[in-house]
Each structure stands twice: as C-alpha cells, then as structure tokens.
N, C-alpha and C positions, 0 to 999 in steps of 0.2 A: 384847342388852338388859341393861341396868345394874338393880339393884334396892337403893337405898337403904340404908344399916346404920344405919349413925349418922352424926353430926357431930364431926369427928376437932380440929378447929379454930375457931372463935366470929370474929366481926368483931374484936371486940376483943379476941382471943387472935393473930389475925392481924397486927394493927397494934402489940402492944408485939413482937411475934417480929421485924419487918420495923426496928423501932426499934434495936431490942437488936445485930440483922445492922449494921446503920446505922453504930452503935457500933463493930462489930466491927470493918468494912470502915478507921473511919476512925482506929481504933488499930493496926491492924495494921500497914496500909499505909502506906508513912515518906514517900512521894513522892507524896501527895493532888493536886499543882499537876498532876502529867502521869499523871493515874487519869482513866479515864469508866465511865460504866456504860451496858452495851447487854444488853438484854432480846434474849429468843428471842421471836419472835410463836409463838403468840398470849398467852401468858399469865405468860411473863417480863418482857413489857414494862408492866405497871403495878406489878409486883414493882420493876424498874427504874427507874421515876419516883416511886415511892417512898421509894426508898433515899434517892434523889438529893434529892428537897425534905426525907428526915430528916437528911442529914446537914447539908445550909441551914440548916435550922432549930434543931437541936442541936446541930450540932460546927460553925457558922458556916463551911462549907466549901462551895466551889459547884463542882460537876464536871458536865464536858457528860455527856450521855445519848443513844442512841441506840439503833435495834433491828434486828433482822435477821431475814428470812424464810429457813428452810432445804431451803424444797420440793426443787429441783432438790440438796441435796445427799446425802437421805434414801436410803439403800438399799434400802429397801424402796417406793422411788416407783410402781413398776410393779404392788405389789401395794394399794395403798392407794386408788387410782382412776385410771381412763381420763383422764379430764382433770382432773388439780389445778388448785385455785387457790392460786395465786401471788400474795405480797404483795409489798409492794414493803417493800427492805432502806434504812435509814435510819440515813447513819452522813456528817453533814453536819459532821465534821473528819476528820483527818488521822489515824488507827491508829499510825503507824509510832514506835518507839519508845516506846508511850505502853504503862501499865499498864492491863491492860482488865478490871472485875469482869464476869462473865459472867453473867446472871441467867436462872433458868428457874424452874418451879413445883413438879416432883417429877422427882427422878433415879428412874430404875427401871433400864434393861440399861446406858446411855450411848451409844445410839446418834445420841440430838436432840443430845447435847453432843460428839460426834465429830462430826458433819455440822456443827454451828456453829460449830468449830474450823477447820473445809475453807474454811465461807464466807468467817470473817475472815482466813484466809491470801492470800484473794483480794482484799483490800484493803489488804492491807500486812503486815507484819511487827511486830508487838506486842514489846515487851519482854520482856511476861508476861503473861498468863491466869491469873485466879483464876475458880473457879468458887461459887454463892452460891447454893442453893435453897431454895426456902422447905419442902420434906421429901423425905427420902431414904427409897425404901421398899426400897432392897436389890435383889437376885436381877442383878446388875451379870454384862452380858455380856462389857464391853471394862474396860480398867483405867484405868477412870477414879473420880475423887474426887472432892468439895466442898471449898472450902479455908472455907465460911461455912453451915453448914447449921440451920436453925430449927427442923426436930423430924426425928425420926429416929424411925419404924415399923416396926416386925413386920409382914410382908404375905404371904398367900398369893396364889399366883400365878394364882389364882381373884379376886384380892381387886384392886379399882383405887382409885386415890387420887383424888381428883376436887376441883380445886381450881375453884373461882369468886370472878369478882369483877366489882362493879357494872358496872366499864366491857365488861364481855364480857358478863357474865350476866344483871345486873339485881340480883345479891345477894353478897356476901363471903362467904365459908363456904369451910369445905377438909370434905369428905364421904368417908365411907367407904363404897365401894357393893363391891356381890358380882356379877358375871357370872353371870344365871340360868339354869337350867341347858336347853338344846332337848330 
C-alpha cells in the first residue's frame, strides 16, 4: 500500500520538463532524419508522443514514434504474477541502423531499461540507444544511465516515485508516496 507525500511534479511543471528533454533530444542529436522515439509501456509512451509532437512543434522536426512491452523480458516475470498481461510492442518501421531515444518515467535499479534493450535487440540492431526519463531516483542496480533526464531525486528505498498521466491515469502529476508500513 502506497500513501501519498506530496506532489514532486505539477501538469505544468511536467510539460515545460518534457519541452526542455524535446530541446535536448533535438540539439544533441546531429542525425534527427534517422532518430525515432519508442516509449516503454506503460508510461514511457505518452512521455514518447510528447517529445515527438514537441519537437514538430518547436524544432520543426518530425520523427516516427513507437512503443514497446517488456513483459516477457522482465527478470523478475515469475515473481510479479501468474499470468501477465502482455501488450503488444509497436514499432511499425525499420530499427536497424537508426538512432533510438528510449523513453521511460523513472529510472530506479535499470532493470525496465535492461529488459527494453533485450526487447529492441530483437528487432534489429540500432545504431545507438539514448535513454530519456522524465526522473531518476537513483539506488541503480545495473550500470545503466540517462543520456536526457528531467529531474533528479533523493529517494529512500521506502520512498516510490509515482508518475501519472491523463492517458493512463485521468490526471498528470509525478507523486511522492511512501510504502506504509504492515
């Protein structure tokens, strides 16, 4: 059971962050023509479709978008439920040689972005992997990074990050809640 703390993040603290990554993505990166951007389900991929209509909209750039489900690549599948549901992975171009921003909602150990590395190996061979999340709360199990990250947290490992947004939850918000105690 989760119990609320505070609100770590505003709608509109979320949408100039997602603008500002937008910016980032599209200075950084010098080969914008063979970049896409694919969201993690569930909650990388409106981070993902966001990017994607802010940098239309701002850096007059249009890159395809896509997402990917990493049920089957999750190590801990066996512990998480009897029967997962599975989404289905949505990546209607061609990976191989292309530069891929990776989008998800909060790094914590890097196990969601090890398993969505696994997945996209199974679609082809990328150039290169950037990865882009909208907050990193630390306590990293595997040696993995953000190369785009929107806010950066102090967290105890009592403490979870709890990101929502209209298309999943009904409201935008990134929430700090606390694991209460049995």
């Amino acid at each position: 059971m989760l119990k609320e703390k505070y609100i770590l993040m505003t709608e509109e603290e979320i949408t100039r962050t997602l603008r500002r990554l937008a910016a980032e993505v599209a200075e950084k990166i010098d080969d914008l023509e063979n970049t896409v951007i694919v969201g993690i389900k569930t909650r990388g991929v409106p981070i993902a479709e966001r990017i994607k209509e802010y940098m239309k909209k701002d850096h007059n750039v249009e890159v395809k978008s896509g997402s990917i489900d990493i049920t089957f690549y999750r190590d801990d599948l066996s512990l998480i439920n009897e029967s997962p549901v599975v989404k289905q992975t949505e990546l209607d171009f061609d990976i191989n040689d292309k530069i891929i921003v990776l989008c998800d909602d909060v790094l914590y150990t890097g196990r969601t972005v090890r398993a969505a590395l696994d997945e996209l190996m199974d679609f082809g061979r990328p150039r290169m992997v950037k990865l882009l999340v909208l907050v990193d709360r630390g306590h990293r199990e595997l040696p993995i990074c953000a190369d785009f990250i929107g806010k950066t947290v102090t967290t105890t490992k009592r403490e979870v990050v709890k990101v929502k947004f209209d298309e999943t939850d009904g409201k935008t918000e990134v929430v700090m809640c606390e694991k209460e105690e049995e």
